[in-house]
C-alpha positions as CSV (number, residue, x, y, z in Angstrom):
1,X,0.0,0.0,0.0
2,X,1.4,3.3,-1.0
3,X,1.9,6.3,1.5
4,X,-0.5,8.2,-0.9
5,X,-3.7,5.5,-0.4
6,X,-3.1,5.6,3.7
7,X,-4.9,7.8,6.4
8,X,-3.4,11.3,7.0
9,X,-1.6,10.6,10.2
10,X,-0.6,7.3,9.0
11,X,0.9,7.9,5.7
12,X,2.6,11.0,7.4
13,X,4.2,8.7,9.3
14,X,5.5,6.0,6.9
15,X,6.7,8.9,4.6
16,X,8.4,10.1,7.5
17,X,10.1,6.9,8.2
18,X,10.5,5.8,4.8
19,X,12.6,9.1,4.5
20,X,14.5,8.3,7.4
21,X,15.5,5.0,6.4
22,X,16.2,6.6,2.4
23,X,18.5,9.0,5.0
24,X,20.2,6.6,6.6
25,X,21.1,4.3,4.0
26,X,22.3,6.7,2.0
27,X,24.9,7.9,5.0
28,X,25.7,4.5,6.1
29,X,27.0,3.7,2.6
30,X,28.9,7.3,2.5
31,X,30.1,6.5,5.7
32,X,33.6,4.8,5.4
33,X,34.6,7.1,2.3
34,X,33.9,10.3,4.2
35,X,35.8,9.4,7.2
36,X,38.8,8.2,5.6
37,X,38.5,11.1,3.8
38,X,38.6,13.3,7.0
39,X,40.6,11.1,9.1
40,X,43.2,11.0,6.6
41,X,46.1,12.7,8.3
42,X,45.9,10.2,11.4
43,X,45.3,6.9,8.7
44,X,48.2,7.9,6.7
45,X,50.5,8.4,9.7
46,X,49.6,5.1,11.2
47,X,49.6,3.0,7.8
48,X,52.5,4.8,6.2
49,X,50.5,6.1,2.7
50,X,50.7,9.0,0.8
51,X,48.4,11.3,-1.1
52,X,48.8,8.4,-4.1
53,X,47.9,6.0,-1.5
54,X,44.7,7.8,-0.5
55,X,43.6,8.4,-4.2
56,X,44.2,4.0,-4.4
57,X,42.0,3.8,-1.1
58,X,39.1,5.6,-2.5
59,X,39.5,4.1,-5.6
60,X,39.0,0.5,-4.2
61,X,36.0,1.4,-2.7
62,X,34.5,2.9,-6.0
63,X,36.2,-0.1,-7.8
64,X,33.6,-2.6,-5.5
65,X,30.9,-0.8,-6.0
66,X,31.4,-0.7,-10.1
67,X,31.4,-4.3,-10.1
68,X,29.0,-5.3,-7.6
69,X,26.6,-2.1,-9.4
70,X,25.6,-4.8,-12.4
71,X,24.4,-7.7,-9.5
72,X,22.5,-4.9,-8.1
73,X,21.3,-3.6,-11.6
74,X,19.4,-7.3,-11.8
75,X,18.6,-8.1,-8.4
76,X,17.1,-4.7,-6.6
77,X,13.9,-4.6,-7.9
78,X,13.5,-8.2,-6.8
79,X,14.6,-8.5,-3.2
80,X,12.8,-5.3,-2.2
81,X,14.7,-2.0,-1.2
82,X,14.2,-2.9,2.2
83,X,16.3,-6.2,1.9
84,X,18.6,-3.8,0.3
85,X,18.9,-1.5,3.2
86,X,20.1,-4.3,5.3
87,X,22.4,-5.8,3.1
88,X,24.1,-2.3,3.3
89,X,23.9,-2.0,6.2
90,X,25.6,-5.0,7.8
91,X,28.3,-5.0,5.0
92,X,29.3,-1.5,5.8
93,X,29.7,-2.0,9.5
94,X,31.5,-5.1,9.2
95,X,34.0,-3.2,6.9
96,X,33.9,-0.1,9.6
97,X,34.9,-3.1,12.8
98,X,37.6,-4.4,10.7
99,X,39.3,-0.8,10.4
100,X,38.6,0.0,13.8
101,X,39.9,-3.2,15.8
102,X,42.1,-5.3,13.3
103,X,43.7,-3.0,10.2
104,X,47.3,-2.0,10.7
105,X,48.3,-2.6,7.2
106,X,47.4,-0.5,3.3
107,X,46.9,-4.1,2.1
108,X,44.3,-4.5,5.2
109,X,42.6,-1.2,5.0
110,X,42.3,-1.5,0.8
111,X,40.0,-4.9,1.6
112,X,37.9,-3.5,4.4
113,X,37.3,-0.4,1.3
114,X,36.5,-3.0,-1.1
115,X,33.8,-4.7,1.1
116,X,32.2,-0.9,1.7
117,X,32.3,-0.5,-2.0
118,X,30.1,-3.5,-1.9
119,X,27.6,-2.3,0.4
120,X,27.9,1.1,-1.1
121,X,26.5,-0.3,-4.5
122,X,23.4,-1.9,-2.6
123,X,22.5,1.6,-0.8
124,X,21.4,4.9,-3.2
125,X,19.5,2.0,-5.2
126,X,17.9,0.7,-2.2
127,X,17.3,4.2,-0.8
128,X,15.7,5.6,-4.5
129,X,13.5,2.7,-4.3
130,X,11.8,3.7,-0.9
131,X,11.1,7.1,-1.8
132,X,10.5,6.4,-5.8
133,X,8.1,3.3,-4.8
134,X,6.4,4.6,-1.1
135,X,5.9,8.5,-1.6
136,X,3.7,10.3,-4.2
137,X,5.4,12.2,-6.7
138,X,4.6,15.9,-5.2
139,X,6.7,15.2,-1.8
140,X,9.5,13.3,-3.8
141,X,11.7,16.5,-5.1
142,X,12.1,17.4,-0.9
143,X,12.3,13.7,-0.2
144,X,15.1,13.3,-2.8
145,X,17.0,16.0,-1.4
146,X,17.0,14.9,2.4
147,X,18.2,11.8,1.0
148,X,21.2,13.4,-0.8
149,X,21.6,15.5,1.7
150,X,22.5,12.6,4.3
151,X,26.2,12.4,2.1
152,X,27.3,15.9,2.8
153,X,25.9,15.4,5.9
154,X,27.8,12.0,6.3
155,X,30.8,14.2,5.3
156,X,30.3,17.2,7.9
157,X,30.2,14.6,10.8
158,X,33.2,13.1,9.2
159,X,34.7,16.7,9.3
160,X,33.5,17.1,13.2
161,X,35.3,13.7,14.1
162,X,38.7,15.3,13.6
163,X,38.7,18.1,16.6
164,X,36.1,15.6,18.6
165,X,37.2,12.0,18.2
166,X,40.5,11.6,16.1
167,X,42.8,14.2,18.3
168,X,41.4,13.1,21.3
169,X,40.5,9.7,21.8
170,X,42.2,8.0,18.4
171,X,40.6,7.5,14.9
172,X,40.1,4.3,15.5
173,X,37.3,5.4,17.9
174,X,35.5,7.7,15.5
175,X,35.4,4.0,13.0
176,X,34.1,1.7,16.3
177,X,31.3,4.7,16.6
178,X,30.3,4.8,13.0
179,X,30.0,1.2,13.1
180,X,27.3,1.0,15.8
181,X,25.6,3.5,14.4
182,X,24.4,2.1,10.8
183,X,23.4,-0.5,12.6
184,X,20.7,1.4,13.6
185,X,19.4,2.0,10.2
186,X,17.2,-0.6,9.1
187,X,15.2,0.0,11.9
188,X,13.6,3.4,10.4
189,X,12.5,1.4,7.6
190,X,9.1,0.3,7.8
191,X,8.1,-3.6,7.6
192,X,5.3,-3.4,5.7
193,X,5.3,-0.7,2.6
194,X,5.3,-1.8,-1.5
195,X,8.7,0.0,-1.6
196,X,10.2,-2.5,0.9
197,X,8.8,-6.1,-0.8
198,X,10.4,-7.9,-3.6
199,X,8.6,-6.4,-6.9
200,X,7.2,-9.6,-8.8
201,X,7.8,-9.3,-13.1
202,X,9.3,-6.2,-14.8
203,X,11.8,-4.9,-13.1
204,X,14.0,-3.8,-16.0
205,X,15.3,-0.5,-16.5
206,X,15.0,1.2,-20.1
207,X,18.6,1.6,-21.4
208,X,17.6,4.2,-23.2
209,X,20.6,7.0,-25.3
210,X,19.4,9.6,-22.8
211,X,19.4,7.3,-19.2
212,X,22.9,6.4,-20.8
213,X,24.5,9.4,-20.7
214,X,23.4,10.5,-17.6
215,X,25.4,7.5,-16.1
216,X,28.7,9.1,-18.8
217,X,27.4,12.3,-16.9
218,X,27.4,10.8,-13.2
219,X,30.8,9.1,-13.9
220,X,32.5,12.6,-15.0
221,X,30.7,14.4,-12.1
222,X,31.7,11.7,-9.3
223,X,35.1,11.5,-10.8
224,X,35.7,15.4,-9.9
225,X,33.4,15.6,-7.2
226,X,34.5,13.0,-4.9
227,X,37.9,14.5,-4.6
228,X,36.2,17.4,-2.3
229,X,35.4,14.9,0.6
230,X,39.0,12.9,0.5
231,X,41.5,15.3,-0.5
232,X,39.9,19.1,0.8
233,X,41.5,18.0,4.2
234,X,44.9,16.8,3.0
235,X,45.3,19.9,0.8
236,X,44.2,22.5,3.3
237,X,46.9,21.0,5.8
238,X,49.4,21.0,3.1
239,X,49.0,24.8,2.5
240,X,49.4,25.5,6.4
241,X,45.9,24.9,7.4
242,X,45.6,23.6,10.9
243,X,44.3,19.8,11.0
244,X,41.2,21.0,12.9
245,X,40.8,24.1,10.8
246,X,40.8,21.9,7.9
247,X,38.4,19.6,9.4
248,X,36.3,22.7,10.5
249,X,36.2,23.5,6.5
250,X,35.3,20.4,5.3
251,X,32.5,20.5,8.1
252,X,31.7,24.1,6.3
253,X,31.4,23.0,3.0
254,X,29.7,20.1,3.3
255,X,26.9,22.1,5.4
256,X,26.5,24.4,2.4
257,X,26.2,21.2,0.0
258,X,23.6,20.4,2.4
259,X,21.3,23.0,2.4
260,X,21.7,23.3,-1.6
261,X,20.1,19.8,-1.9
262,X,17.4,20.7,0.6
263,X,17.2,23.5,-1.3
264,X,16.8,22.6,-4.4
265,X,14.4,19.8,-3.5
266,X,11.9,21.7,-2.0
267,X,12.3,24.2,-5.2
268,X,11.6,21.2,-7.6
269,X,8.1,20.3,-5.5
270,X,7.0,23.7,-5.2
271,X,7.9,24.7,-9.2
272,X,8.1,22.2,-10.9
273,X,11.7,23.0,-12.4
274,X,13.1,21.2,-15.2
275,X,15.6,19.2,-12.6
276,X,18.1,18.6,-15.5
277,X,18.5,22.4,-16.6
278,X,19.4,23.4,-13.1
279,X,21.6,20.4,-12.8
280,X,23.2,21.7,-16.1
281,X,24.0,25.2,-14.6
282,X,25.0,24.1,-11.0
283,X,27.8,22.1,-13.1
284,X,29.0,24.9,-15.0
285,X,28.9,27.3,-12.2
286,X,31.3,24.4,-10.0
287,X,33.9,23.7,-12.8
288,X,35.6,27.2,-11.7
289,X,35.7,26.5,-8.3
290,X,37.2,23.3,-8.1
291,X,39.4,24.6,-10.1
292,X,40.6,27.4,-7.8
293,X,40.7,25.5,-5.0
294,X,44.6,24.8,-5.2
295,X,45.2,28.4,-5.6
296,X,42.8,30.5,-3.5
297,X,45.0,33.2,-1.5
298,X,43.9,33.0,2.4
299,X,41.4,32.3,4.2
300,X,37.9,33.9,3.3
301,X,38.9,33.5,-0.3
302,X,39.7,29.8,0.5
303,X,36.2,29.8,1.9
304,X,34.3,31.6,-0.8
305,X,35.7,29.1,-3.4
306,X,34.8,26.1,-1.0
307,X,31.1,27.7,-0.5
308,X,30.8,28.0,-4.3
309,X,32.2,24.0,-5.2
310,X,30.7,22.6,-2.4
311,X,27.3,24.3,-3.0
312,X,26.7,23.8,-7.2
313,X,29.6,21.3,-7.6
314,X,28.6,19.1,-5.1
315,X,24.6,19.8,-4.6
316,X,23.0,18.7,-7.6
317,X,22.9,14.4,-6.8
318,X,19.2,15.3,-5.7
319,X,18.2,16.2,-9.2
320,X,20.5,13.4,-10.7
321,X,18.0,10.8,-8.6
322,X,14.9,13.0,-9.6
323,X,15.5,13.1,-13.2
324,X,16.5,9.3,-13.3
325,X,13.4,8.4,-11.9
326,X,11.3,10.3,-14.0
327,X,12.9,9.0,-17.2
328,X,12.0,5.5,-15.8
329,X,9.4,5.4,-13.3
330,X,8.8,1.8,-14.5
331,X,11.8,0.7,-12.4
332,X,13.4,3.1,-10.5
333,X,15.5,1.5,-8.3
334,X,17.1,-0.6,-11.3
335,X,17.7,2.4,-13.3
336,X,19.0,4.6,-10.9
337,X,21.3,1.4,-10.0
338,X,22.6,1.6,-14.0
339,X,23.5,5.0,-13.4
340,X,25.4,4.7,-10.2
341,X,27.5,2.2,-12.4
342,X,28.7,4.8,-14.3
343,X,29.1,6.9,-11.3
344,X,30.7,4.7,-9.3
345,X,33.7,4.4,-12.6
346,X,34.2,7.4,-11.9
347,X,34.5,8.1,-8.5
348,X,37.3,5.2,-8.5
349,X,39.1,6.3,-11.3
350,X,38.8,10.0,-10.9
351,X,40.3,10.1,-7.2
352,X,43.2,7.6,-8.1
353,X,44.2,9.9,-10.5
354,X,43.8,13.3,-8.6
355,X,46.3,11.4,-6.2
356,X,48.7,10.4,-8.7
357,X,48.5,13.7,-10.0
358,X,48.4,16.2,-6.6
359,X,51.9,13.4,-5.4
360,X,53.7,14.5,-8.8
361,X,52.3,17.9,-9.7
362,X,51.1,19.5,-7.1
363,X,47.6,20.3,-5.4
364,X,47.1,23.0,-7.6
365,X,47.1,21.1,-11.0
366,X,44.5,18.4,-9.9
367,X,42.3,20.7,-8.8
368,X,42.4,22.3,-12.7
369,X,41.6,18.9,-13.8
370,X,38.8,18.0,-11.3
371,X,37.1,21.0,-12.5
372,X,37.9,20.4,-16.2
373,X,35.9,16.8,-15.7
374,X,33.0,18.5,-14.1
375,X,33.1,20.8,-17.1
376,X,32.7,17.5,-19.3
377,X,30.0,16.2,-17.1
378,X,28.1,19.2,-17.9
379,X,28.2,18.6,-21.7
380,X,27.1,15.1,-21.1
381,X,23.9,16.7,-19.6
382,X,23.4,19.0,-21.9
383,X,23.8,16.4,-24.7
384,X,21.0,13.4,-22.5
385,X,18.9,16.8,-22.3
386,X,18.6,17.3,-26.1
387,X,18.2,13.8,-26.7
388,X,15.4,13.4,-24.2
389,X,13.3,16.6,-25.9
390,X,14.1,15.4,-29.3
């Protein structure tokens, strides 16, 4: 039974918790990217890796989801996004226990990233699926943005662990905590909703020119994108940043990323924007600013640039969902799974080689290439766009 066919109070309450548990999955399967990402400084020390080293970390875990994407591509629709929650969910904590108690080697902590690759591929397909399948189309542009808002949000804690957890107690800590936590999750998802049961025939996403280069689109956006939560922390610290200043910044712009989701979601309910076009121009208007982020003289103008790539370069994954599902309503979950595919490529590849590139040439010229890629993404959108109107 949909939320939409329930009593007032009642289907207030399941959205609320189908939401919640869109929310949650989504941050669970952030989770172990975001705090390497932030925790960096102390993993590095302890394991003895560099900034190449990092980029091969994040990588791994990007890597794993890429190839588990096409088992979840066939299967999501048919265990049921709630199945899919779970599966996420105890994946991604085993993977956080194993770095917390047992990893004292690279080797050790590029497996416990593989198996959190896995679980990240089972999560934004599981979490599209409860809002796409138990909410009615009018509350999902809001809902779609809560639920991409839990990964800068995911990133902002990760940020707050530094000063609180990391240079107090020991990094390890801030893993052990993360690990109880998601948990927690599958809880807020509710036992009994269409979104959360295995979907019987169909099931099959339309690989259609347009859905296709969205994913080209999501690859090239994730590959320059993802370098803001794993490398804004190493970079600031390199250029004399304190390493809770730097964590503070990363806690900055990942609050601004959130509130242009929320944003933005809320927009697309109350307007009815064309989600794509404003996807277009938030991509354009980020390409700069990752660009100057290797090169931005002192501190406010350090922040300004971070407000701008964090906020347009990092806040349109709301609208990516949103226009996915629309294109293929049929089997949203499945198609949305197709994409993350692609975006999952690229978030592997594209970090590896802003690594490589920051160890040999500096901060400043990955950052030229990071926005360069987001530049490309844009074209791809503007190229699904004219395909999809033609």
């Amino acid at each position: 039974m949909s939320a939409a066919a329930l009593p007032g109070g009642t289907a207030r309450a399941r959205s609320l918790r189908l939401t919640a548990g869109a929310i949650g999955a989504t941050a669970t399967a952030a989770a172990p990217l975001f705090l390497l990402g932030a925790l960096a400084v102390q993993v590095r020390a302890d394991l003895g890796f560099g900034a190449a080293g990092l980029g091969v970390a994040v990588a791994t875990l990007f890597a794993a989801s890429a190839l588990t994407g096409p088992v979840v591509f066939r299967a999501i629709e048919r265990i049921g996004a709630r199945t899919g929650v779970a599966i996420t969910s105890v994946l991604c904590a085993i993977a956080l226990v194993a770095i917390a108690v047992s990893v004292d080697s690279f080797a050790g902590l590029l497996a416990a990233m593989a198996l959190a690759g896995a679980a990240q591929a089972f999560g934004q397909p599981s979490a599209n699926g409860l809002l796409s399948r138990g909410l009615p189309a009018g509350r999902q542009g809001l809902a779609f943005g809560l639920k991409q808002m839990a990964v800068p949000l995911t990133s902002l804690l990760a940020g707050a662990a530094v000063p609180l957890v990391a240079l107090t107690v020991g990094w390890r800590w801030a893993y052990a905590g993360a690990a109880v936590l998601v948990l927690l999750v599958p809880l807020a998802v509710p036992r009994r909703d269409a979104s959360a049961v295995p979907v019987r025939g169909g099931g099959r996403a339309t690989l259609s020119p347009a859905l296709l280069l969205l994913a080209v689109a999501g690859a090239l956006a994730a590959a320059s994108t993802m370098t803001l939560g794993s490398f804004l922390v190493d970079n600031a610290v390199s250029r004399g940043v304190s390493e809770s200043g730097a964590g503070l910044l990363l806690l900055y712009g990942s609050a601004v990323a959130v509130g242009a989701r929320l944003l933005l979601g809320w927009l697309a309910d109350r307007t009815g924007f064309d989600p794509s076009r404003i996807m277009l121009m938030m991509l354009l208007l980020g390409a700069p600013a990752l660009a100057l982020l290797g090169i931005a003289p002192g501190r406010w103008p350090l922040m300004a640039v971070v407000t701008v790539a964090f906020g347009a370069g990092w806040g349109w994954n709301g609208l990516m969902d949103l226009t996915i599902v629309r294109l293929n309503r049929a089997s949203p979950a499945a198609a949305t799974s197709l994409m993350l595919t692609g975006f999952f490529l690229g978030a592997a590849l594209g970090p590896l080689a802003f690594g490589t590139v920051a160890e040999t040439l500096g901060y400043p010229t990955a950052w030229v290439g990071a926005g360069a890629l987001l530049l490309a993404g844009a074209g791809a959108i503007a190229a699904a766009r004219r395909l999809a109107t033609a």
